[in-house]
N, C-alpha and C positions, 0 to 999 in steps of 0.2 A: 825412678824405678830401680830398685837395687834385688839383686840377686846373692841368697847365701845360701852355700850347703853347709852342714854341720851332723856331727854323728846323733843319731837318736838315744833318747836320753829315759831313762826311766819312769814311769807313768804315760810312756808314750804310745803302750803296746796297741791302745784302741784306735789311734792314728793309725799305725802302721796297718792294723786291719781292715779299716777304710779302704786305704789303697790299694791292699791285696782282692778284696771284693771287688775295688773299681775296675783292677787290672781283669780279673778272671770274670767280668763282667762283658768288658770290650771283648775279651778272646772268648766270649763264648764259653766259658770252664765252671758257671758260676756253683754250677752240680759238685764240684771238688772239691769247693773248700772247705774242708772241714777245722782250721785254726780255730781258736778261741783266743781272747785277750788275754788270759791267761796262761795257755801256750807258748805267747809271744811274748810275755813278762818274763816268763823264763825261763825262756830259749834265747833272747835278745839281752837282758840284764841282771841273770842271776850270777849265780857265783863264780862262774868259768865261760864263759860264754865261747859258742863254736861258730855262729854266726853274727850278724852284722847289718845295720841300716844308717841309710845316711837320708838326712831332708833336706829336700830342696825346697825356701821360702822364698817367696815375690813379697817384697816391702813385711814381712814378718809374715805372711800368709802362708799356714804348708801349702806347694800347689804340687808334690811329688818328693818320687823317694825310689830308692834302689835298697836290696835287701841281696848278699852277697858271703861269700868263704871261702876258706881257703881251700885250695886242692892241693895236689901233687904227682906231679909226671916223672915218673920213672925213668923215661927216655932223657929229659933234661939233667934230674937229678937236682930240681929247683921246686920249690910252692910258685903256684899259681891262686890266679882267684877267679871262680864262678860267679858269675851276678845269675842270681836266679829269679829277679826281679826289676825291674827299670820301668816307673808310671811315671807318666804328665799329666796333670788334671786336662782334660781335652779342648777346654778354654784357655788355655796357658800354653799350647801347642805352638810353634814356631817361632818360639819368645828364646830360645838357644840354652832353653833349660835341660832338654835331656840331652845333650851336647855335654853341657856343663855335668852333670851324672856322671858321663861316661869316664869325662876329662879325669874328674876326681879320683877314679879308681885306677886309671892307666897312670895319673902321679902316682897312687899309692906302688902302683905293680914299682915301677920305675925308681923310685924314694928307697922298698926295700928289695930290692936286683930280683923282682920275682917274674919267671922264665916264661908267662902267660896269661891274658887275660879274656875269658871263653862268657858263650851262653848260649842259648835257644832262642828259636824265632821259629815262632809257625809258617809253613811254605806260604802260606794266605796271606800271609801280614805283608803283602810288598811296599806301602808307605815306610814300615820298620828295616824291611829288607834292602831297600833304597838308600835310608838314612844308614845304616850299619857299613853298608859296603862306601858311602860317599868319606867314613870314618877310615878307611881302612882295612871292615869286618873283611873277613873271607869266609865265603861258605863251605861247610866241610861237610861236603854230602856222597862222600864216598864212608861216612861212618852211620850203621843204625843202630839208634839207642837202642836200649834193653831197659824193661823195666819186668818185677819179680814184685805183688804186691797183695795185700787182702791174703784171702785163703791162699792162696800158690805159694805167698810169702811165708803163711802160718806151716804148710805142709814143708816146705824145704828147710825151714829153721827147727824140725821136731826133733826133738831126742830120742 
């Protein structure tokens, strides 16, 4: 049984959509996703790309994937990276694949000296919140997100 990650690759946008439905499936979100494979064809491998996916295969199988970008902290004065994504096909679960996920991106942080590696987790999720913090994670619940979207978004961006 061999385990590889590797970056996502062009014509892969329909995979990657898989998992985002899987993911927003388990959390319950599946009302949100409004992506298309199209979207993710080119958002993921068009000309510039601002975001990022990596797969994780069992013996060539995708069985998961992390979809990720860069940030940047002010306070550091360094890029960081968001994962705004991390699935394990639920069959494939405690096989050290989303482990191996995380790993990937903590080298990348580390490889190029980038001053953080952040995400989200629903308060409910505590099998995630379990594994996050057995990594390291630290909760930062002295911060509430903000989000500005739909019409509120339309209304504040008007000329």
């Amino acid at each position: 049984m061999t385990l590889t990650i590797r970056p996502a690759i062009a014509g892969e946008a329909g995979l990657v959509l898989r998992f985002i439905r899987e993911l927003a499936a388990y959390e319950k979100l599946e009302h949100e996703v409004k992506a298309t494979e199209a979207d993710l064809e080119r958002d993921l491998f068009g000309d510039s790309p601002r975001v990022f996916a990596e797969i994780a295969e069992w013996d060539g199988r995708p069985v998961g994937f992390t979809l990720w970008f860069y940030t940047y902290s002010t306070f550091q004065a360094r890029h960081g990276i968001w994962l705004e994504d991390l699935y394990v096909d639920p069959a494939m679960r405690g096989k050290g694949i989303g482990k191996a996920l995380l790993v990937n991106l903590a080298q990348r942080c580390v490889r190029e000296g980038l001053g953080r590696f952040e995400w989200w987790v629903l308060d409910w999720n505590e099998p995630s919140i379990e594994f996050y913090k057995s990594q390291g994670g630290v909760m930062q619940d002295e911060w509430t997100k903000v989000r500005i979207e739909g019409e509120a978004l339309q209304r504040l961006g008007a000329p």
